[in-house]
N, C-alpha and C positions, 0 to 999 in steps of 0.2 A: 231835481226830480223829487218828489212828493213821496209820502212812504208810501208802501204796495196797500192796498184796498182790500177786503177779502172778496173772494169772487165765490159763488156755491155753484159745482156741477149740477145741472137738474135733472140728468140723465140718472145719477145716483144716489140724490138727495130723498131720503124717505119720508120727510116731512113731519119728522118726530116734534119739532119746536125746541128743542136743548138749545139750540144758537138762540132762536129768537126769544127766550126766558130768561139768557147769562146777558145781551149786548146791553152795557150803559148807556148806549146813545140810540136805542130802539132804530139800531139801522135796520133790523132784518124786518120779515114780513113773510107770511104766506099769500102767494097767488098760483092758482091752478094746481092746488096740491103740492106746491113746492118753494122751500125759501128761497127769497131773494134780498138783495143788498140795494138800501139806498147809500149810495155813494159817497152823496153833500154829508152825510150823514156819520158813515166809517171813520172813527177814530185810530184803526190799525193796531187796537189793541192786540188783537189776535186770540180772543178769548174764544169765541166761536171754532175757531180751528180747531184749537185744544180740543174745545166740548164733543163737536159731531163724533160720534163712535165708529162712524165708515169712513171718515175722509173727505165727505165732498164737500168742504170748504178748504182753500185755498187764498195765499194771499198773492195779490200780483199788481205789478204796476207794468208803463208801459212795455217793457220787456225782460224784467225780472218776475221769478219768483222769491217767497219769502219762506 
């Protein structure tokens, strides 16, 4: 199994851009006022996570969390 990906809540995500300003590998993105993760992309640093000041990134694979 692959390491866990980071996945962002969009229900809580506020669309500050901190994840998508820290990610080496420009996985994040804003769409519709809220980031998202390209996947091929997610190196599982987990830097994102750290960064968001509310929490709504998360990392997960198919049925862990990290």
């Amino acid at each position: 199994m692959g390491k866990p990906k980071a996945i962002v809540d969009k229900n809580i995500c506020l669309a500050c851009g901190g994840c998508i300003s820290v990610c080496p590998q420009d996985a994040l993105y804003m769409n519709g006022g809220r980031a998202l993760v390209t996947e091929e992309k997610c190196i599982s640093c987990a830097i994102c996570i750290r960064i968001c000041p509310i929490g709504a990134i998360s990392g997960r694979n198919a049925s862990n969390e990290i």
